[in-house]
C-alpha positions as CSV (number, residue, x, y, z in Angstrom):
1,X,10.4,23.7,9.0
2,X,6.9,24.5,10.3
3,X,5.4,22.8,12.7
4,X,1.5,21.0,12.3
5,X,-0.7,21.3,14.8
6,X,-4.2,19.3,14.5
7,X,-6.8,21.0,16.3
8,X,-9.9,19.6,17.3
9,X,-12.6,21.5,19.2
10,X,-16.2,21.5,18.3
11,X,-16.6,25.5,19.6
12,X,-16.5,27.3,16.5
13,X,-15.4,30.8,18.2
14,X,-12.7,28.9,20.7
15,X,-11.1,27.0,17.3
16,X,-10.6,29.9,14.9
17,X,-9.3,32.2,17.5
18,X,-6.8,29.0,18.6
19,X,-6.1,28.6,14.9
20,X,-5.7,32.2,14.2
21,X,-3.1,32.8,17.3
22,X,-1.2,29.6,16.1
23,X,-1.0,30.5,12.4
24,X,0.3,34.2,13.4
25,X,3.1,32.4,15.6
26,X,4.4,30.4,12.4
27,X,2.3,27.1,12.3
28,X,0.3,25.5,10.0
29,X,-2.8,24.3,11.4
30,X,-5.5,22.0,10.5
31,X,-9.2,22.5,12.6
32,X,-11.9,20.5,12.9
33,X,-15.1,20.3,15.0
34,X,-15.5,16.5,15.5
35,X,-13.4,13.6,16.8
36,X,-14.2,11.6,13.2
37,X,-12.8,14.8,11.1
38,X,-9.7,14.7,13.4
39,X,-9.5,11.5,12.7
40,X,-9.8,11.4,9.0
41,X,-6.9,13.6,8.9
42,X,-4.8,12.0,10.8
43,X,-4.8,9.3,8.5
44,X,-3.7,11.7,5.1
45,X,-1.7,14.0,6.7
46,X,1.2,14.4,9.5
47,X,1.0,16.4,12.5
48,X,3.9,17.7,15.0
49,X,0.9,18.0,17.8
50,X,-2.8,17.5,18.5
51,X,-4.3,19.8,20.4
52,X,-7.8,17.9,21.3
53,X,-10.9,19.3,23.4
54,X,-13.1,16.6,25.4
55,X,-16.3,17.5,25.1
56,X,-16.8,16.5,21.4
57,X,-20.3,15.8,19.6
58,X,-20.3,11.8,18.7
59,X,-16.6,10.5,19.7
60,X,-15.2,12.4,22.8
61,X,-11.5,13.9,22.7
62,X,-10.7,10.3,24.9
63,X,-12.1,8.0,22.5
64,X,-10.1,9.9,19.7
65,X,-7.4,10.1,22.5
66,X,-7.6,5.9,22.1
67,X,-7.9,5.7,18.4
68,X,-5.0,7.7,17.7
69,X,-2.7,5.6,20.8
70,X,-3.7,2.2,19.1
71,X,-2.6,3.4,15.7
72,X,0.7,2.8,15.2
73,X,1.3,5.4,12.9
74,X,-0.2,8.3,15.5
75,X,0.7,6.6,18.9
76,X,3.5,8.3,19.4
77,X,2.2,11.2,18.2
78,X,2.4,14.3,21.2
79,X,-1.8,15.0,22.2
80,X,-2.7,17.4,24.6
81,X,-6.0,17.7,25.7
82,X,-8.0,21.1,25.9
83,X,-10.1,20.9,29.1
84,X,-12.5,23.0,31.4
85,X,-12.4,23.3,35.1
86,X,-13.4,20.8,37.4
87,X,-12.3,17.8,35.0
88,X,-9.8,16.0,36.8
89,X,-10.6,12.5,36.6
90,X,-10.7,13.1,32.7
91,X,-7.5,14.6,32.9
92,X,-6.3,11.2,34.9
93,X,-7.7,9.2,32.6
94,X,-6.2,11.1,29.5
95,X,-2.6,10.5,31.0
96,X,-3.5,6.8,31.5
97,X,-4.7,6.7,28.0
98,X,-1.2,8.1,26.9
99,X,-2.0,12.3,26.6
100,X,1.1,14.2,27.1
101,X,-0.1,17.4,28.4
102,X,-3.2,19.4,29.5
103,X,-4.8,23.0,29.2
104,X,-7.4,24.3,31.2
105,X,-9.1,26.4,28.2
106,X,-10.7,29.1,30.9
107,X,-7.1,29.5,32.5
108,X,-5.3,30.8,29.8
109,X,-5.7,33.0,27.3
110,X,-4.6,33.0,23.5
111,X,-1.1,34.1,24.1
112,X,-0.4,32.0,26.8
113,X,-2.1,28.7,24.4
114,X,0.5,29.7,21.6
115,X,3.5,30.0,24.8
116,X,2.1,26.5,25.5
117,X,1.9,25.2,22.7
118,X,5.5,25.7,21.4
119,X,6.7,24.5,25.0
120,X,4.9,20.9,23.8
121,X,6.6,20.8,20.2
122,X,9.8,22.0,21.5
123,X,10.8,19.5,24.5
124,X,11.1,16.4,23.6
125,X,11.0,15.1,27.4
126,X,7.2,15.4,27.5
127,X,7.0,12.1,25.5
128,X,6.2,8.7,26.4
């Protein structure tokens, strides 16, 4: 059974090279540039994992981060939030929120995103 992986990030080149790398590993992926899109497909479709950037245009990746945490069909859902350097308290308050994981976008490269990402869907002690 493939996994789904729900990918938000608003940088065009960062989400079809993440979506790309995923697909070739074996998962189906869904991409979208807003928090709103994420959103909306959230509510039609399932997903194994979100993988959710921060710096969004109109609803940040913690807002969405929120939505999806109060919804009881999403909140346990596994979210890990795609971050840039120097973002700590973001990351803080992303756990807080309920986020089950973080990447630091500039430390890793394609590869290393897929490694990470099958890591998340595959150990079951990384949720809440």
């Amino acid at each position: 059974m493939m996994q789904k992986i729900l990918l938000i990030e608003d940088d065009r080149f960062i989400r079809e090279m993440y979506q790309e790398e995923l697909k070739k590993a074996g998962f189906l992926v869904s991409a979208y540039g807003s928090g709103e899109e994420g959103l909306q497909a959230l509510q039609q479709n399932h997903f194994d994992l979100v993988l959710l950037d921060i710096m969004l245009p109109g609803m940040n990746g913690l807002e969405v981060l929120k939505q999806i945490k109060l919804n009881l069909q999403t909140k346990n859902l596994k979210v890990v939030i795609l971050t840039n350097l120097g973002q700590e308290t973001i990351i803080k308050e992303g756990f807080k929120i309920g986020a089950t994981g973080y990447l630091i976008k500039s430390s890793y490269n394609p590869d290393q995103i897929v490694q990470e990402v099958k890591r998340f869907t595959q150990d079951n002690s990384y949720s809440f």
